[in-house]
N, CA, C and O atoms as a GROMACS GRO file, in nm:
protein
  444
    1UNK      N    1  -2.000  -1.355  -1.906
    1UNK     CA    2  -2.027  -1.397  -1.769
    1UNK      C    3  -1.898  -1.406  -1.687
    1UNK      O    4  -1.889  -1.348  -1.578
    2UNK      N    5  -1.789  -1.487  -1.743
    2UNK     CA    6  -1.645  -1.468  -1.644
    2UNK      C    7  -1.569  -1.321  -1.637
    2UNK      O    8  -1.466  -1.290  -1.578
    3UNK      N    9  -1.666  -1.237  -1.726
    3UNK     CA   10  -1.517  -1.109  -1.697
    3UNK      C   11  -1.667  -1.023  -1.596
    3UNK      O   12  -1.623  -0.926  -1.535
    4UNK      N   13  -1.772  -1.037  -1.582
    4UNK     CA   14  -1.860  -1.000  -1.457
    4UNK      C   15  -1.811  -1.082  -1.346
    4UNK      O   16  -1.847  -1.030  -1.240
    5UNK      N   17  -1.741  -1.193  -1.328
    5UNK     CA   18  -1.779  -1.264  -1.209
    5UNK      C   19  -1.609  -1.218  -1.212
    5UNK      O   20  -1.571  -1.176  -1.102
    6UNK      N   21  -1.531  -1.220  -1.294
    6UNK     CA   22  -1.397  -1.146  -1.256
    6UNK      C   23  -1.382  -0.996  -1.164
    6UNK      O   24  -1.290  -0.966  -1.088
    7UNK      N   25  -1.496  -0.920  -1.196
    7UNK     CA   26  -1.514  -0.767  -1.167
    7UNK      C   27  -1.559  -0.770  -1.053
    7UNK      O   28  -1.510  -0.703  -0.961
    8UNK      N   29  -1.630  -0.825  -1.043
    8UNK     CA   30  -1.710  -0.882  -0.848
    8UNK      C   31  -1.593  -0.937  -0.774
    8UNK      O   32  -1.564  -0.900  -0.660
    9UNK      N   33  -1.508  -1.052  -0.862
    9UNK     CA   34  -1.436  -1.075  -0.806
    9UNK      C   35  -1.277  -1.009  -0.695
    9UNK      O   36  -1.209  -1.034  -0.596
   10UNK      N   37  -1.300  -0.894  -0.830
   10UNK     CA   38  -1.190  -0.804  -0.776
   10UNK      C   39  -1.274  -0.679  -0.724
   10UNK      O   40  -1.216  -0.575  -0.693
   11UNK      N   41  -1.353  -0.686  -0.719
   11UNK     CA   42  -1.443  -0.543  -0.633
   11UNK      C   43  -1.425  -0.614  -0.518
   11UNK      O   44  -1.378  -0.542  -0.430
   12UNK      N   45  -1.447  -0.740  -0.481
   12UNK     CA   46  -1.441  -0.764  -0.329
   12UNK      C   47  -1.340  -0.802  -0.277
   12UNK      O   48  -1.334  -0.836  -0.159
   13UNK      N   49  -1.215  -0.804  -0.378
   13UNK     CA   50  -1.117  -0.832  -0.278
   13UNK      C   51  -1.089  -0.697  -0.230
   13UNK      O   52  -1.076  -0.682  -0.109
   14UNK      N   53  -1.072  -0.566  -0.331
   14UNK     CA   54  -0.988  -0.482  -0.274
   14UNK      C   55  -1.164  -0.424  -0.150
   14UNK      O   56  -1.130  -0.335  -0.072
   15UNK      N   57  -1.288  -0.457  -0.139
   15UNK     CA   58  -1.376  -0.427  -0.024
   15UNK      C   59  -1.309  -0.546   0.123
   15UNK      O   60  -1.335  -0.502   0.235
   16UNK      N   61  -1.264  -0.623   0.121
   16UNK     CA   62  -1.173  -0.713   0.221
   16UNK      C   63  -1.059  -0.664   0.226
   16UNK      O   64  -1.028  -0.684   0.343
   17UNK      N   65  -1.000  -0.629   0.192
   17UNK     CA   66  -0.846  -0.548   0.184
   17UNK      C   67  -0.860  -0.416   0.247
   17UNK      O   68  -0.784  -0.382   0.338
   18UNK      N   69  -0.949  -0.342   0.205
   18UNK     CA   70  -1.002  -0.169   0.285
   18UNK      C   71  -1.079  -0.204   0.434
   18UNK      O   72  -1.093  -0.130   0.531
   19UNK      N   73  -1.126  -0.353   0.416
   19UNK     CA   74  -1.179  -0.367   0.526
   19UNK      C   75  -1.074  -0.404   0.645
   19UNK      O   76  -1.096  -0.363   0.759
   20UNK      N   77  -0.969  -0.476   0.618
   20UNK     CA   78  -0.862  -0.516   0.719
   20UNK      C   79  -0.770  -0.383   0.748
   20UNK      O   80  -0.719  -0.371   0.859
   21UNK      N   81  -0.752  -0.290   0.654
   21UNK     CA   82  -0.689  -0.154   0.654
   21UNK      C   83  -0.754  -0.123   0.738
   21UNK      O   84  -0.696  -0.086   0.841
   22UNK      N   85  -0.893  -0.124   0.735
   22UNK     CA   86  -1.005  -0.021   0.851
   22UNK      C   87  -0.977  -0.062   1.006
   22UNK      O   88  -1.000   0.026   1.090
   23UNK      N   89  -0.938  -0.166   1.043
   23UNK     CA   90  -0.951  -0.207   1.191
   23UNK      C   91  -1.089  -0.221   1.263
   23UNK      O   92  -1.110  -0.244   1.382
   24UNK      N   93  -1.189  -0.198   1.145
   24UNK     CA   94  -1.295  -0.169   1.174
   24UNK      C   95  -1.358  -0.336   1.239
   24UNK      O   96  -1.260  -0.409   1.256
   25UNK      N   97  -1.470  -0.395   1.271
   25UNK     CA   98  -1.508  -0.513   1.285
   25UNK      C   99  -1.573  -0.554   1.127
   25UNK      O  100  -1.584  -0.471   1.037
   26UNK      N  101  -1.600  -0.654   1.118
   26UNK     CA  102  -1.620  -0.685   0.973
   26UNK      C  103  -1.779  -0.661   0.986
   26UNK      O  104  -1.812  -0.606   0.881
   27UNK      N  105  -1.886  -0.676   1.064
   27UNK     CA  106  -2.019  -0.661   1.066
   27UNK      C  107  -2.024  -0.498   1.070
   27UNK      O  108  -2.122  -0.461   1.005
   28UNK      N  109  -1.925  -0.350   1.143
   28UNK     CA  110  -1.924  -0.256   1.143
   28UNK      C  111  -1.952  -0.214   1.036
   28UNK      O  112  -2.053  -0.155   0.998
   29UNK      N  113  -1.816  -0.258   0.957
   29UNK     CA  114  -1.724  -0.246   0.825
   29UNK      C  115  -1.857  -0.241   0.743
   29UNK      O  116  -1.893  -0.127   0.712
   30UNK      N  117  -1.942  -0.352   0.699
   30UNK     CA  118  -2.042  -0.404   0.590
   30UNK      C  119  -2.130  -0.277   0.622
   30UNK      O  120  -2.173  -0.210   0.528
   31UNK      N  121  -2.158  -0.242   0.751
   31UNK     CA  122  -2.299  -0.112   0.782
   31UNK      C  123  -2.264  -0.012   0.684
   31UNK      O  124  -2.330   0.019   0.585
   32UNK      N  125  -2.076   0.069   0.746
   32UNK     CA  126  -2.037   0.184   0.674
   32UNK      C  127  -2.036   0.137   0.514
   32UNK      O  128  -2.000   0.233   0.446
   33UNK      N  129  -2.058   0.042   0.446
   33UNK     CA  130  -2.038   0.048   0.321
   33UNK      C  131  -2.162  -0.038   0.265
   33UNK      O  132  -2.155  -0.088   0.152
   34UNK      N  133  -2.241  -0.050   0.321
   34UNK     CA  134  -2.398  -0.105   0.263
   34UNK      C  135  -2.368  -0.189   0.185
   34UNK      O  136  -2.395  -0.178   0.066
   35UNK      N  137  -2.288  -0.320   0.251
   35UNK     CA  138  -2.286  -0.450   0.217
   35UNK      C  139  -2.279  -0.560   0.340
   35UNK      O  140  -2.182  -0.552   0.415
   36UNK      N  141  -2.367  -0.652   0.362
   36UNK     CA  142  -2.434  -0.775   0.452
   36UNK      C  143  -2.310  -0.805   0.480
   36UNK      O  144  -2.208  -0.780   0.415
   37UNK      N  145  -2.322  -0.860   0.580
   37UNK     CA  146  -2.278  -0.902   0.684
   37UNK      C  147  -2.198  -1.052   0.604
   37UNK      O  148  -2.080  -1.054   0.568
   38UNK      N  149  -2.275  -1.144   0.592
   38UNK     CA  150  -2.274  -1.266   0.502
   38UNK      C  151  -2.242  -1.236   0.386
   38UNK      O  152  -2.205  -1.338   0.327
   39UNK      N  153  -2.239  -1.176   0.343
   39UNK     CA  154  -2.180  -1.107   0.194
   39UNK      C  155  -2.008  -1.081   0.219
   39UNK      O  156  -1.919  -1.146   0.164
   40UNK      N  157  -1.991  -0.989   0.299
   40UNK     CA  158  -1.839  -0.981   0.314
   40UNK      C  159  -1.809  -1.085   0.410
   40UNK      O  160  -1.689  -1.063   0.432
   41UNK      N  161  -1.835  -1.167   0.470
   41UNK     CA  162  -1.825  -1.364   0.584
   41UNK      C  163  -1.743  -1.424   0.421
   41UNK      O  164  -1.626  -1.443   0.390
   42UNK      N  165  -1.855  -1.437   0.357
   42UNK     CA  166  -1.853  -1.548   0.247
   42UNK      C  167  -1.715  -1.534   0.148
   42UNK      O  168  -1.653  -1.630   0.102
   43UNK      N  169  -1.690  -1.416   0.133
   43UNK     CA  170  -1.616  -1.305   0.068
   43UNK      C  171  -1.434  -1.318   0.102
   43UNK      O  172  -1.341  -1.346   0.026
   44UNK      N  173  -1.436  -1.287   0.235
   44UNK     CA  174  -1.374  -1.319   0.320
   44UNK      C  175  -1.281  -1.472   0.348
   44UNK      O  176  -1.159  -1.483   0.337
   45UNK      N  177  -1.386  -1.589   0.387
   45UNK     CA  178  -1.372  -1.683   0.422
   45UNK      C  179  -1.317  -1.766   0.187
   45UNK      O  180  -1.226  -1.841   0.151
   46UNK      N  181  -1.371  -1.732   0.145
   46UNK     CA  182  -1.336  -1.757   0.011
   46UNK      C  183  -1.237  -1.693  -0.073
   46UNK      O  184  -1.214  -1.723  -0.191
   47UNK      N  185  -1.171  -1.588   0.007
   47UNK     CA  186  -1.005  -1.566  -0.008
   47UNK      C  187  -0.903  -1.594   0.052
   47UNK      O  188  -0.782  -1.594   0.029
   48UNK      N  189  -0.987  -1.627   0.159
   48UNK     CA  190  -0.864  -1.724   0.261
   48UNK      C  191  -0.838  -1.868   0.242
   48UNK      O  192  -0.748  -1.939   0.288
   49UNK      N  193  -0.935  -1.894   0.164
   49UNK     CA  194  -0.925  -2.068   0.115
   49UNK      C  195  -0.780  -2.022  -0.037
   49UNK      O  196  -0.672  -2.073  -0.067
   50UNK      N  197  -0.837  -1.942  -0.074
   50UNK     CA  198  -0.674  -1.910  -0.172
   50UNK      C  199  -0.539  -1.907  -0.072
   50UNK      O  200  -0.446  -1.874  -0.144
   51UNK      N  201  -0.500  -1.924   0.041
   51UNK     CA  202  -0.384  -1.887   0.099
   51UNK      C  203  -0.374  -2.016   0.202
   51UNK      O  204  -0.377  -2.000   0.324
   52UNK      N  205  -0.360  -2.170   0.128
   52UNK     CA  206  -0.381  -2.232   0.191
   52UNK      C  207  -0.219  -2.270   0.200
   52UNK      O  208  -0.135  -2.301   0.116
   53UNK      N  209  -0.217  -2.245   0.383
   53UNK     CA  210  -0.096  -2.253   0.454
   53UNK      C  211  -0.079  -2.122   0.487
   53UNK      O  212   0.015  -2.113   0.567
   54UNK      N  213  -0.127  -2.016   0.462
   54UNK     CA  214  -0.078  -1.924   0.506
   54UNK      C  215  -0.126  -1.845   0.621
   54UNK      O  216  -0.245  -1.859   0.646
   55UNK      N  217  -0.059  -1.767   0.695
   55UNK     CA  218  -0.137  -1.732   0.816
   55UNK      C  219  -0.310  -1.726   0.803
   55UNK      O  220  -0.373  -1.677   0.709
   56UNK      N  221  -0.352  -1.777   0.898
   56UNK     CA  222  -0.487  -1.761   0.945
   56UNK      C  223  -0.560  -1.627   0.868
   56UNK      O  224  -0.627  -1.638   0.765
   57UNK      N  225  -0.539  -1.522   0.925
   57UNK     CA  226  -0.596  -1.402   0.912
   57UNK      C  227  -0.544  -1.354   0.755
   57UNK      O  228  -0.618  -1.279   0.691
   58UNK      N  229  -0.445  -1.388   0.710
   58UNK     CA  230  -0.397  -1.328   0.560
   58UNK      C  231  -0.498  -1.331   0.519
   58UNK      O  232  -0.588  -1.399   0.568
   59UNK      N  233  -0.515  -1.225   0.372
   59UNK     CA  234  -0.595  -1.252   0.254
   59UNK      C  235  -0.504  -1.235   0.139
   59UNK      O  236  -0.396  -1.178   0.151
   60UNK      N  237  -0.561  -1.302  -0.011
   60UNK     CA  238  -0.531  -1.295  -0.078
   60UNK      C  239  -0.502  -1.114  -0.144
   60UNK      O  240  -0.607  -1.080  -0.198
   61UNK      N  241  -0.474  -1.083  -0.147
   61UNK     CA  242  -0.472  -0.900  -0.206
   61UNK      C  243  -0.418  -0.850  -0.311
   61UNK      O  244  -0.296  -0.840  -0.303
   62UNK      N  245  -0.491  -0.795  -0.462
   62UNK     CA  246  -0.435  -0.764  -0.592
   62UNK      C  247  -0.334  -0.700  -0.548
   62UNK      O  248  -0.333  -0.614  -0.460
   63UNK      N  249  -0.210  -0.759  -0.632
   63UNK     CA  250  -0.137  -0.611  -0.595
   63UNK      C  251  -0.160  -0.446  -0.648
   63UNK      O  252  -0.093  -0.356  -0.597
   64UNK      N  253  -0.245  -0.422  -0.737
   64UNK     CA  254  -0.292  -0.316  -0.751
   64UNK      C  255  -0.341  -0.206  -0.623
   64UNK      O  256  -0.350  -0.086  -0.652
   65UNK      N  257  -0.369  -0.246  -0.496
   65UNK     CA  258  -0.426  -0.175  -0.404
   65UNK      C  259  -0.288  -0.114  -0.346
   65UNK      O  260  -0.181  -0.166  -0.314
   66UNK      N  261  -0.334   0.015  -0.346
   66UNK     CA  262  -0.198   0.060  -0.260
   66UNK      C  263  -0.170   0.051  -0.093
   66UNK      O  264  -0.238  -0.016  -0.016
   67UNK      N  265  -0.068   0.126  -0.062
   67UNK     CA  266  -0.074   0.055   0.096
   67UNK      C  267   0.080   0.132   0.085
   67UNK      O  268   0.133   0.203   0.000
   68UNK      N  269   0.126   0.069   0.238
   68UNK     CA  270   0.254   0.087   0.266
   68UNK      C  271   0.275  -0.030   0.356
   68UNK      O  272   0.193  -0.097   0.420
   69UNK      N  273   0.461  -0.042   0.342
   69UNK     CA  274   0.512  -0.134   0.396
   69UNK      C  275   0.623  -0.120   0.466
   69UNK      O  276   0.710  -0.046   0.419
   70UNK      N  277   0.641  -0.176   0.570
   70UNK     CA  278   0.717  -0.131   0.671
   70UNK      C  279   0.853  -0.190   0.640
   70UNK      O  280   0.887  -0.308   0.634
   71UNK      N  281   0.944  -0.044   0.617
   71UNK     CA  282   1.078  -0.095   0.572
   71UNK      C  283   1.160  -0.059   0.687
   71UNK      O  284   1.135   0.048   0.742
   72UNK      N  285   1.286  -0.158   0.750
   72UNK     CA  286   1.369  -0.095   0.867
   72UNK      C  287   1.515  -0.102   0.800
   72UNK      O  288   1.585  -0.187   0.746
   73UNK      N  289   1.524   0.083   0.841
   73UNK     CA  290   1.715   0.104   0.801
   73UNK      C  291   1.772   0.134   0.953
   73UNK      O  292   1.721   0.185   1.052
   74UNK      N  293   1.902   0.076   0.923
   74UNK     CA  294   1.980   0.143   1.009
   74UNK      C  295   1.940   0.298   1.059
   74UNK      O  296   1.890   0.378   0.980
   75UNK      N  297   1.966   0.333   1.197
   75UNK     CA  298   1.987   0.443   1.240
   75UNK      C  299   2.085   0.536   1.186
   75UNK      O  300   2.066   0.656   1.165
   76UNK      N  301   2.219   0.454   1.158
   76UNK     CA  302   2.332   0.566   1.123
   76UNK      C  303   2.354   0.472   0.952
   76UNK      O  304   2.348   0.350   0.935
   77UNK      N  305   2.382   0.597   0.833
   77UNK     CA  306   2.394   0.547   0.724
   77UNK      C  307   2.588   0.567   0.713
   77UNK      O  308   2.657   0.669   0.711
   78UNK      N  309   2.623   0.426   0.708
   78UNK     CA  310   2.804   0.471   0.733
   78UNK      C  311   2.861   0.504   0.586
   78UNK      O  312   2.976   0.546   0.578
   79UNK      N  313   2.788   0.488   0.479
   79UNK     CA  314   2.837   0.486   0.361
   79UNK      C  315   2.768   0.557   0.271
   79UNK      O  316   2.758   0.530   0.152
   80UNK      N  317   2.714   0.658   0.334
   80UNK     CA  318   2.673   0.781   0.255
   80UNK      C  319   2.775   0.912   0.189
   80UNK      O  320   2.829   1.006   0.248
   81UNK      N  321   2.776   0.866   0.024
   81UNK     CA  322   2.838   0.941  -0.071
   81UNK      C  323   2.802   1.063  -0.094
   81UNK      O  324   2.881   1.157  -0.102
   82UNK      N  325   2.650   1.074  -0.108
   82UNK     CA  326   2.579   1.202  -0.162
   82UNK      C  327   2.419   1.181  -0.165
   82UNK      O  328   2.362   1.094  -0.099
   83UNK      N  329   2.362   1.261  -0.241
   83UNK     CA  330   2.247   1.244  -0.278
   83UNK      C  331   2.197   1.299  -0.420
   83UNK      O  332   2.254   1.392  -0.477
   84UNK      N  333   2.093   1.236  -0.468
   84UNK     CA  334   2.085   1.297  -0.649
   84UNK      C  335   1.937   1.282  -0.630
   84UNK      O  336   1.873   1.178  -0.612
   85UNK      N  337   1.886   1.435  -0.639
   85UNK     CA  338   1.733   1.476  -0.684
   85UNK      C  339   1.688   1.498  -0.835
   85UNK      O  340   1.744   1.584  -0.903
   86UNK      N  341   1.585   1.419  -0.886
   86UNK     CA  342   1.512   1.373  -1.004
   86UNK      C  343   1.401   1.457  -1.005
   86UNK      O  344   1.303   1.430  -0.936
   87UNK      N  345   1.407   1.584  -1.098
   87UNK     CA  346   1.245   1.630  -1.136
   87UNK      C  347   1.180   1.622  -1.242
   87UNK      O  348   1.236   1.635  -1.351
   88UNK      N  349   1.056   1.600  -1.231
   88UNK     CA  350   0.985   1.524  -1.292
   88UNK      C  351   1.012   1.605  -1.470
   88UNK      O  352   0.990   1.546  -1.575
   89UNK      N  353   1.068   1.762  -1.457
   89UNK     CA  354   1.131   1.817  -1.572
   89UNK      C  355   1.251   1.748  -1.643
   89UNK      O  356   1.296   1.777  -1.754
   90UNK      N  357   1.278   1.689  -1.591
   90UNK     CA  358   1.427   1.571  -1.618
   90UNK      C  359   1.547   1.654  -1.563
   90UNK      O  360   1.657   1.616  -1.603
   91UNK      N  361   1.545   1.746  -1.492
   91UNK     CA  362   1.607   1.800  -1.443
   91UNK      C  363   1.747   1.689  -1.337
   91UNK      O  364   1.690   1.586  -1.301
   92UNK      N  365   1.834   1.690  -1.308
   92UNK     CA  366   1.881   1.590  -1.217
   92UNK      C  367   2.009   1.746  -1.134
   92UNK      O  368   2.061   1.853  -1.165
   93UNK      N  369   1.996   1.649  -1.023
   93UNK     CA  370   2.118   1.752  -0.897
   93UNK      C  371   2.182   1.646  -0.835
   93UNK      O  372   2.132   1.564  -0.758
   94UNK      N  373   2.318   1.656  -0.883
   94UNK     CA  374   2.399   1.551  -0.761
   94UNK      C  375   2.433   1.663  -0.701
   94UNK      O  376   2.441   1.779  -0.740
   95UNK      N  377   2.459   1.595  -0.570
   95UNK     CA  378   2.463   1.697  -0.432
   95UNK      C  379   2.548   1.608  -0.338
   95UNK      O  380   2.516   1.496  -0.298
   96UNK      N  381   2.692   1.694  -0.303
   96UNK     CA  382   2.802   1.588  -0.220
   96UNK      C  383   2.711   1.576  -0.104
   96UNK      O  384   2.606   1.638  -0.086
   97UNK      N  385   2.785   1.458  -0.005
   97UNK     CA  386   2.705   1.378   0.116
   97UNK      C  387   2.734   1.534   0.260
   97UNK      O  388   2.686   1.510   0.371
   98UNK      N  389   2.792   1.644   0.246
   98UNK     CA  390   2.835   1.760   0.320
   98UNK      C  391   2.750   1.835   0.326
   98UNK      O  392   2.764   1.918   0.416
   99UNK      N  393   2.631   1.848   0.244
   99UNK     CA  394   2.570   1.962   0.184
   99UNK      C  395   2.427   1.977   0.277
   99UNK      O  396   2.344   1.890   0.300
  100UNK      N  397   2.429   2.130   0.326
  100UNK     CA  398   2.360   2.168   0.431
  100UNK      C  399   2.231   2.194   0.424
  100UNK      O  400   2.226   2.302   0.367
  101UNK      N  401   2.100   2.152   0.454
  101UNK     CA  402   1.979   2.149   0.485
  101UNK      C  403   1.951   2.297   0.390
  101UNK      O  404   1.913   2.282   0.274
  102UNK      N  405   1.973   2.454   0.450
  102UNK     CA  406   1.957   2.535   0.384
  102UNK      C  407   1.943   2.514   0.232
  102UNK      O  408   1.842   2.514   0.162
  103UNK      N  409   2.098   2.495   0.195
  103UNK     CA  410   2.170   2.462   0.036
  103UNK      C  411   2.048   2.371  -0.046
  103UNK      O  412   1.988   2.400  -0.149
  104UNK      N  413   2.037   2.246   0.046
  104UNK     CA  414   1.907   2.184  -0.014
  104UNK      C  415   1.767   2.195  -0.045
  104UNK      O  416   1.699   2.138  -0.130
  105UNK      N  417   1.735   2.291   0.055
  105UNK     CA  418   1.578   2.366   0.046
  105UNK      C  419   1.613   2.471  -0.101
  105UNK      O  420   1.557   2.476  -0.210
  106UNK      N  421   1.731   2.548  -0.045
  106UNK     CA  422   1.765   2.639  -0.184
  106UNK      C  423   1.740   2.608  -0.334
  106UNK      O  424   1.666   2.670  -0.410
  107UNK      N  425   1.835   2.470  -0.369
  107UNK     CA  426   1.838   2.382  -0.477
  107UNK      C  427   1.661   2.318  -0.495
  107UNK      O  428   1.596   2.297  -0.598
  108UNK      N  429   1.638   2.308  -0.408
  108UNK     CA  430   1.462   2.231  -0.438
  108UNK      C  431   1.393   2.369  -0.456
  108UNK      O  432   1.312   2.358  -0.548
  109UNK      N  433   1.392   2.460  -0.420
  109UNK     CA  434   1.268   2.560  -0.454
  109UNK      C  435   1.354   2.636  -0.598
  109UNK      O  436   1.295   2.726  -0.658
  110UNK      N  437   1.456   2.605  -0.631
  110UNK     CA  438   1.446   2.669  -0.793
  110UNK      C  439   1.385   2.526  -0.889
  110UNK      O  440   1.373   2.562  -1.006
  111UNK      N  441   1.366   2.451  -0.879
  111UNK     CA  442   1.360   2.352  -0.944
  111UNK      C  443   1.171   2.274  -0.891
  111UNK      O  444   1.131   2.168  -0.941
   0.00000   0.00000   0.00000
């Protein structure tokens, strides 16, 4: 009975998690995926009681769900040495920080 109510458990977080990804409205959201309205409310409102103190709108979210996250670099990199490409053959290329766009397309399509 707890590793069913575990599996529900994590079926609906990552269905609240795809649902906040969606931008969709949450009553929309439940139509496109033929689940109630009160079903994803309850769902919802009972992962946010896990994040107590934390913003309003947060949810709790496995980290298993993928996503992206917004990383900020500098515009100009002042301390760029080089670069070193990894293929998945174990192949490795260090490549000085000079080395021209061409040279690099070159080096990637033998490899």
């Amino acid at each position: 009975m707890k590793q069913e109510n575990a599996k529900l458990r994590k079926k609906m977080q990552r269905m609240i998690a795809k649902w906040e990804r969606s931008g969709a409205s949450l009553r929309a959201f439940g139509k496109t995926e033929g689940v109630s309205y009160a079903k994803l409310r309850y769902w919802k409102r009972k992962f946010k009681g896990l994040n107590q103190g934390a913003n309003e709108e947060s949810i709790n979210l496995p980290q298993d769900i993928p996503g992206f996250i917004s990383v900020e670099m500098p515009n100009i990199i002042t301390d760029f040495t080089g670069l070193e490409l990894s293929f998945p053959n174990n192949v490795k290329i260090t490549c000085p920080s000079g080395i021209g766009i061409e040279e690099l397309k070159t080096l990637i399509k033998l490899f």
